[in-house]
N, C-alpha and C positions, 0 to 999 in steps of 0.2 A: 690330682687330675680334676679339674673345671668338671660341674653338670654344663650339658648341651641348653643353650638359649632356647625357649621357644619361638618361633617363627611367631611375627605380629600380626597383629588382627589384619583379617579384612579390611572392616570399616577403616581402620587410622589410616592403613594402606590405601584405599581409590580418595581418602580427605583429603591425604597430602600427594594424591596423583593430579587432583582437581588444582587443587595450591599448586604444583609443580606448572601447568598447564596455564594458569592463568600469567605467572610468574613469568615463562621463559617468551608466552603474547606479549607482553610489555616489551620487553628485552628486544624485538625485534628493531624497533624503532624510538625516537623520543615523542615524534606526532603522535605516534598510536598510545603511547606515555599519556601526553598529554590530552587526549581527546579521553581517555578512558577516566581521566584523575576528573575533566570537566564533566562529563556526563553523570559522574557517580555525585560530583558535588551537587551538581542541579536535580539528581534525582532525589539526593538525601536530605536537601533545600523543601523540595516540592513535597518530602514528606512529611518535613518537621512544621512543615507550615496544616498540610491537611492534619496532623496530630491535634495542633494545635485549635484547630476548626471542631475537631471532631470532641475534643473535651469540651471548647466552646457553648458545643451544643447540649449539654448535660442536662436534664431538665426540661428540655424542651419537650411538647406535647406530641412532636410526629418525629422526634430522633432515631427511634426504633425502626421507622419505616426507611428511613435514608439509611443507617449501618447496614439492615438487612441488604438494602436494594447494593450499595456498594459492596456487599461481599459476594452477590451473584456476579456482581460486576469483575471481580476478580478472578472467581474459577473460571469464567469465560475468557476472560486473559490468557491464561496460564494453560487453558484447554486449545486454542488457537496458535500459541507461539511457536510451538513446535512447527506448524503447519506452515508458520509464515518467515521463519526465521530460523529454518533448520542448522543451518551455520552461526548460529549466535551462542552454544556453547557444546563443543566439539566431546564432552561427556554422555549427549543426548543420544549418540551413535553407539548403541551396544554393540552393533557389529566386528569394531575395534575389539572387541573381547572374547569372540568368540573362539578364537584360537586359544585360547589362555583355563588349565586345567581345574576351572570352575564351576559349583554347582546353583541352579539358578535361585535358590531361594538365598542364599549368602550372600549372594552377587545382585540381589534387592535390596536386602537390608545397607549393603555399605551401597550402592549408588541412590537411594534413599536417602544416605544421610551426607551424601556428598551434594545430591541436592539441594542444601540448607545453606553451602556456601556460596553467595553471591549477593549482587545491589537487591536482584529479583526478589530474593526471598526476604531480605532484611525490610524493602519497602513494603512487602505483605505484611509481615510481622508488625511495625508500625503501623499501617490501616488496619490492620484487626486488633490489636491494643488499645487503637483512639476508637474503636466500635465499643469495644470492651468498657471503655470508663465513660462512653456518654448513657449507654443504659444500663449499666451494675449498682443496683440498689440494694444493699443488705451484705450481711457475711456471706450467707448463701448464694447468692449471685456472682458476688467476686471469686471464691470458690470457685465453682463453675465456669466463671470469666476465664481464666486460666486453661481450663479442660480444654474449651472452646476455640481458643487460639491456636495450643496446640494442634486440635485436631483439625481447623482451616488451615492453618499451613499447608501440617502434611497433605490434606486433601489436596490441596494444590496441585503439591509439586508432584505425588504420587498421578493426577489428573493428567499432566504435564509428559509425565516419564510415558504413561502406559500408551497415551497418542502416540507419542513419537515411538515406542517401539512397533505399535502393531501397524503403523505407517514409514516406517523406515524403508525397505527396499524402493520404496515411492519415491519420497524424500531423497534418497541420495541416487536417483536415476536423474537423468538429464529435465525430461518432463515433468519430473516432481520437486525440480528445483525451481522449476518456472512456474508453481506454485506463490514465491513470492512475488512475484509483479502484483498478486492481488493487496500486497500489505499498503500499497499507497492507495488504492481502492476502497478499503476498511479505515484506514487513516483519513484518508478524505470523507468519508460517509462521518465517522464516528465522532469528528470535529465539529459537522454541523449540526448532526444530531444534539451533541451534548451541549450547543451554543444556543438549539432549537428548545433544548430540557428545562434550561438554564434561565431562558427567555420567561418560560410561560412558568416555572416554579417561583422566580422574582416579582411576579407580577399576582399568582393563585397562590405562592404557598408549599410548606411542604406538603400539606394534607391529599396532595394529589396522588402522591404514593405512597399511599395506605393500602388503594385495590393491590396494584402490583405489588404490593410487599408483604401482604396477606397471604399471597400463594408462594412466592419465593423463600417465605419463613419457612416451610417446608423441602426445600432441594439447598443440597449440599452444595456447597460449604456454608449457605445463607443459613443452613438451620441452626449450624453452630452459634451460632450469634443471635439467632432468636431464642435458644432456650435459654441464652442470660436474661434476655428480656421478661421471660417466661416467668423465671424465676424472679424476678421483682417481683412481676404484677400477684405472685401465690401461687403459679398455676403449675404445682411441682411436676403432677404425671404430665401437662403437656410437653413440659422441660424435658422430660429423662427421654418423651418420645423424640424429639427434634434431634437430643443428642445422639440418640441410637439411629437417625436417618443418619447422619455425619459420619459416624464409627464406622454403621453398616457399609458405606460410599466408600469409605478407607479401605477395608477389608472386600472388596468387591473392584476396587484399581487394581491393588497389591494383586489380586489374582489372577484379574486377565493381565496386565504388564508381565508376570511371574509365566502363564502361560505363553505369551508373545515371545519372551524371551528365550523359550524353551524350545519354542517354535524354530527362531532364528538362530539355535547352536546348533539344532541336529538337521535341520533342510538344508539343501544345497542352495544356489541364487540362481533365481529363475527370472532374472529380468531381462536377460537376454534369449531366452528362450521365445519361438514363435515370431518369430521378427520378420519372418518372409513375407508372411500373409499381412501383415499391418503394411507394410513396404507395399506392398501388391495393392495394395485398398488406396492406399496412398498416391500411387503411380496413376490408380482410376480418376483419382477426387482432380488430380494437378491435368489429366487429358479433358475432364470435363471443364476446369476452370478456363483452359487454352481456348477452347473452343466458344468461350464468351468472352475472348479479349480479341482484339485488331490481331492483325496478322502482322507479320515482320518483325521489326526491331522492338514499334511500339510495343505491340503487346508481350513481346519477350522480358522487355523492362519492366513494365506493369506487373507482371507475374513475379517475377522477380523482388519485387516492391513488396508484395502481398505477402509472398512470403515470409521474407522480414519479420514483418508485422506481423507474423502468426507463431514465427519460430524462434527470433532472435529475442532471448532475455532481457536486455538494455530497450530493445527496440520495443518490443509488447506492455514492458513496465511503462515509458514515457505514453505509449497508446491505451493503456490502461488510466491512467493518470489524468488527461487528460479529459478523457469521456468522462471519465467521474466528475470532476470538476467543471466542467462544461455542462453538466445537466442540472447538478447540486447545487452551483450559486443562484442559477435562476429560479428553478424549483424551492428550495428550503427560503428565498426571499419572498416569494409568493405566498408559501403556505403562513409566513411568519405576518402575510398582513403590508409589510414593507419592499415588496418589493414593485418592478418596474418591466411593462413587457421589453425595455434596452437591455437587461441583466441578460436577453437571449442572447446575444452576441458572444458573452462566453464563448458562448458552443464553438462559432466559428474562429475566435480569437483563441481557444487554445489546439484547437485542432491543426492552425494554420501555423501553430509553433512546429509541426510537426518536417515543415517544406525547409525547417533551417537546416545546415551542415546537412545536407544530404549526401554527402560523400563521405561523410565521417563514420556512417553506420556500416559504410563496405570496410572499413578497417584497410589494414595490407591486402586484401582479395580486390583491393581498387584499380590496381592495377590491370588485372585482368578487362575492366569496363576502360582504364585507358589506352589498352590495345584497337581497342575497337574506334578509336574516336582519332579520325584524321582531319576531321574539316570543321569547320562551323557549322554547317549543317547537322551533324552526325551529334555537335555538342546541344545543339538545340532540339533535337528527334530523343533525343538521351534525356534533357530538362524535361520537356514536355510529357513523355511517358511518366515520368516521376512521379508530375503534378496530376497528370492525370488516374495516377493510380491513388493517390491521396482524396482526390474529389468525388471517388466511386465509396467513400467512406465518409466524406466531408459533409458531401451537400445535403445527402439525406439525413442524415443526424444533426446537421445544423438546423433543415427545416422542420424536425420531429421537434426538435427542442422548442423551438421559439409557437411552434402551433401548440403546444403546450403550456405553457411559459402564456398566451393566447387564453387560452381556455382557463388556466386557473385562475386568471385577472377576470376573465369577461370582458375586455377588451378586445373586441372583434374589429373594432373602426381601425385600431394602430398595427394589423399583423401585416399588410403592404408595405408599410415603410421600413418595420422592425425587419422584414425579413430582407428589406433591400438595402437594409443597411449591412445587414452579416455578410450577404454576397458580395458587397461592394470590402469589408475588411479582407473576408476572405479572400479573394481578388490579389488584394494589395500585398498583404501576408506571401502567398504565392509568390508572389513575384520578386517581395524583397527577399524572402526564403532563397529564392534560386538564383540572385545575384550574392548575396553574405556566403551560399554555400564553395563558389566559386572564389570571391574576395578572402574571404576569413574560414577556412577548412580547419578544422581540430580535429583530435584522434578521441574513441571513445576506447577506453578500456574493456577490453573482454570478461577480466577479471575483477572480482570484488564489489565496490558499490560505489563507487565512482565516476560520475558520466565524461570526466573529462581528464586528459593525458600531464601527469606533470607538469607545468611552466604553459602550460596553453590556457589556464586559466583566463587571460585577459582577452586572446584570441572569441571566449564562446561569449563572457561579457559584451563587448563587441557586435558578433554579428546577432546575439539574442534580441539586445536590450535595445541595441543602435537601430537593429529589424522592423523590431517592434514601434519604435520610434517612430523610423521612416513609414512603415504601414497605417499607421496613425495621422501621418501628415496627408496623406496620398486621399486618404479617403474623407478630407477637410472639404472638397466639394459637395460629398452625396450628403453630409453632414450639415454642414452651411443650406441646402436647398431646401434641405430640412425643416431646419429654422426657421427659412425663410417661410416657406408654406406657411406653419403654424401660427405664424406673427401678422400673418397676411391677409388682409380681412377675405374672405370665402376662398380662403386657400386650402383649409380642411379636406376639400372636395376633390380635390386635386391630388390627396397624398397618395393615392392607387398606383400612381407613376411612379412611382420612387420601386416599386417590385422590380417593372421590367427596366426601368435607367438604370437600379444600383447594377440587376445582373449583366447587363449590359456595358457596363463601366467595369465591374469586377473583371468581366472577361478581356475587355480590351486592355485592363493595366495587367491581367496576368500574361498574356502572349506578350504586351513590349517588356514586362521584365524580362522572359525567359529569351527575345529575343537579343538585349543589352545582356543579359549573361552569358549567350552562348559564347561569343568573341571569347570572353573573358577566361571561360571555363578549356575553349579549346587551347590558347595560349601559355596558356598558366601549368597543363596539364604535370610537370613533374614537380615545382610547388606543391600543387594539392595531395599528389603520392607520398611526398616527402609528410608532408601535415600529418597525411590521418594515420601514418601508419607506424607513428611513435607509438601506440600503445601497445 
C-alpha cells in the first residue's frame, strides 16, 4: 500500500498559477504573442543598456547620489502601478481568492513570491544590481550589495501588493478604473520632467543631486542602496541604520497588505452600498448644470457632451491627455529657457483634436441621436452643440495657457497675436473636426486600450492627420498677416489686430465648416451608425 503524497506548497502552487496565467494571456492571440515578446525585448534592451551605464559610472565622484536617487525612483513606480494599471497583472486582485480555504499569512508569502515573476521585477532586479556594482567598494560592501537588492526588490513588489489590496474595491469599481486616464497625465508630466532633469544635469552635472539624494538615502528602498555606499565610505553603524530603515519598510508592507487582506476575506463588498444618495447629489449637480446651458436641443447636446467628458473612460483619457500636453510643451519650453510664446497654441491644437470623430464616442447609442436628426437643420443644431460644448472647456484653457506661456517669456508685446492665432486654429480645427466626423466616422472600442475598431485604422489616420492638415492650411491667412506685420516696417504696432481678426476668423471658418458638414452628416446618417458601431 503507497504512503498518501502530501499536498504541494502554497508558494509553487500561486508561481505556477502566475505562469499558468500569463501562459494561457499569450494563447489568446498571436498579436498579443507578439506585442508582449516586443515589449519585454525592448524592456530587457532598455535594461541591459541602463546596466551597462550604471557599471559605466563606477568611480565616479556623484554615482552614489544618482543610484540612490534612481531607486526612490522605482518604489515610486511600483507604489503607483497598481493605481494606474490595475489590469496589467490580474494576480494583483486578491479578491479572486477570497473564496478559496486560505489563511492570510500563507497566502502573503506565496503571492509574494509570485510577485518576483515578471519583466517588472526582473528590470528592478537589473537597476538595483547596476546601483550595486557602481558603489560597492570592498568585501564588505559587495556583502551587503547583495542584502540590499534583495531587500529593494521585495520592498517593491511587497509596496506594490499592499496598494493594491488596501485599494482594491476602488480599483475594480467602475470609477476606480477611471483612475487610469491619469496614467497618460503622469506619462506626459514625467517625459518632460525627466527631458527637463536631463537638460540641466548635462549641462551642471551630476553634483546636483547630492541635496536630493542626501535625504532619500534615508526612505526605503533608496536606503538599501545607500548602506552599500555607506559601507565603502567606513560608515558601518550608518550602514546597518539605512539597512534596518529598508527591513523595517519590508516588515511594515508585509503587515498592512497581511491586514488588507484580512480585511477583504471576512467583509462583505460594500461598493454598491449607499448608491441612492450619491445618485441624488448627482440628479442636483446635472439640474444645476441644465440650468446654465441653452435651453432645447442645444443645451441637451451640450450636457450631454460634458458628460462624456466626465464619465466616459476613452473619452476623459483623450481629455486628460490632451490638457496635459497642451500646457506642458509650452510651459516646460519656457522654464527650459527655449521656448516661444507660439508653443501656446498647443493648448488650442490639441484640444481642437478633440472636435474629430465626434460620432464615434456615442459608439451603437448613436443611433439613438440619429433618430432625432431628420433635416439639415436638426444635423447642424446637433454639430454646433457639440462644438459648443467643447469651447466652454476650449477657450478658457487655451487663453489660460498662452497668458501664461506670456508671463513666463515676459513677452507682453506678442500675447495679441499669440493668442489670435490659437483662436484662429482652433476655429479651423472645429470645423475640420465636424466635417472628418461626418466624412470619415470610426468606432471606438469600449473595451481594452484601443482607441480604434479593427480594420478602421486608416479610417482615423485619415480624418486625424488629413484634419489636422486641412486646419493648418485654413489658418495660412492669420498666419501669413502675421508675417507680414512683423516684416513690415511699423507693423509691430499694428499686431493688437490680429486678437480680435483671428477670433473673428476662428469663428467664421468654424460656423461654415459646421454648416458644409451638416448636409453631409444628415445624408450620410446610416453609414456613420454602421461605422461607429463596429466596436
Amino acid at each position: 500500500m503507497s504512503e498518501p503524497t502530501s499536498p504541494p506548497g502554497l508558494v509553487p502552487t500561486v508561481v505556477r498559477l502566475k505562469l499558468s496565467l500569463l501562459r494561457n494571456g499569450l494563447r489568446q492571440s498571436g498579436g498579443r504573442r507578439a506585442a508582449y515578446v516586443a515589449s519585454a525585448l525592448v524592456t530587457l534592451l532598455f535594461a541591459a543598456l541602463q546596466l551597462l551605464g550604471l557599471i559605466a559610472l563606477r568611480g565616479h565622484d556623484h554615482a552614489e547620489s544618482l543610484v540612490v536617487l534612481l531607486a526612490a525612483v522605482l518604489g515610486l513606480g511600483w507604489a503607483v502601478m497598481p493605481l494606474f494599471f490595475p489590469s496589467g497583472d490580474e494576480t494583483l486582485d486578491p479578491t479572486r481568492l477570497v473564496m478559496l480555504p486560505l489563511r492570510p499569512r500563507p497566502l502573503v508569502r506565496a503571492l509574494l513570491a509570485a510577485s518576483l515573476v515578471g519583466i517588472g521585477p526582473l528590470f528592478t532586479l537589473l537597476m538595483l544590481v547596476g546601483s550595486v556594482v557602481s558603489v560597492a567598494h570592498g568585501a564588505a560592501a559587495w556583502a551587503v550589495g547583495v542584502l540590499a537588492v534583495a531587500l529593494g526588490l521585495l520592498v517593491c513588489v511587497a509596496l506594490a501588493r499592499a496598494v493594491a489590496a488596501a485599494n482594491i474595491r476602488l480599483l475594480t469599481s467602475r470609477k476606480g478604473r477611471d483612475l487610469a486616464v491619469l496614467s497618460g497625465l503622469v506619462i506626459a508630466i514625467g517625459a518632460q520632467v525627466v527631458n527637463f532633469g536631463a537638460q540641466r544635469l548635462g549641462t551642471s552635472g551630476l553634483g546636483q543631486l547630492d541635496p536630493a539624494a542626501d535625504v532619500l538615502r534615508w526612505l526605503p528602498p533608496a536606503s538599501a542602496i545607500g548602506a552599500v555606499d555607506s559601507v565603502s565610505e567606513g560608515a558601518y553603524g550608518v550602514a546597518a541604520a539605512q539597512i534596518a530603515v529598508s527591513a523595517g519598510a519590508l516588515v511594515l508592507l508585509v503587515r498592512v497588505w497581511t491586514r488588507s487582506l484580512t480585511r477583504l476575506m471576512i467583509s462583505p463588498d460594500g461598493s454598491t452600498l449607499q448608491a441612492a444618495e450619491p445618485a441624488a447629489r448627482e440628479r442636483r449637480s446635472s439640474a444645476g448644470l441644465g440650468r446654465l446651458l441653452p435651453g432645447g436641443r442645444t443645451g441637451t447636446v451640450m450636457e450631454r457632451g460634458l458628460r462624456y467628458i466626465w464619465r466616459d473612460p476613452k473619452t476623459k483619457a483623450a481629455w486628460v491627455t490632451s490638457l496635459a500636453i497642451g500646457l506642458i510643451v509650452p510651459v516646460f519650453n519656457a522654464l527650459q529657457g527655449t521656448g516661444s510664446i507660439y508653443f501656446a497654441c498647443f493648448a488650442a491644437g490639441m484640444l481642437g483634436i478633440q472636435m474629430y470623430n465626434q460620432f464615434g464616442q456615442d459608439t451603437s447609442a448613436f443611433w439613438m441621436v440619429a433618430m432625432t436628426i431628420s433635416s439639415r437643420r436638426d444635423a447642424y443644431v446637433e454639430l454646433r452643440a457639440r462644438a459648443l460644448a467643447l469651447l466652454l472647456i476650449t477657450l478658457p484653457y487655451a487663453t489660460l495657457v498662452t497668458v501664461l506661456t506670456t508671463a513666463m517669456l515676459g513677452d507682453w508685446s506678442k500675447l495679441p497675436e499669440a493668442l489670435g492665432l490659437s483662436l484662429a486654429l482652433l476655429g479651423a480645427m472645429l470645423a475640420t473636426g465636424a466635417w472628418t466626423s461626418a466624412r470619415f466616422p470610426y468606432s471606438i472600442p469600449q473595451e481594452g486600450y484601443k482607441n480604434v475598431a479593427p480594420g478602421q485604422a486608416g479610417l482615423a489616420w485619415i480624418a486625424i492627420f488629413g484634419g489636422m492638415v486641412s486646419a493648418a492650411l485654413l489658418c495660412a491667412p492669420v498666419i501669413a498677416v502675421t508675417i507680414w506685420l512683423h516684416v513690415t516696417e511699423g507693423g509691430d504696432s499694428w499686431t493688437w489686430l490680429l486678437l480680435p481678426g483671428g477670433a473673428v476668423y476662428g469663428a467664421a471658418i468654424t460656423l461654415l465648416g459646421l454648416r458644409l458638414a451638416a448636409p453631409r452628416t444628415a445624408t450620410r446618417l446610416p453609414e456613420i451608425l454602421t461605422a461607429v458601431s463596429k466596436g
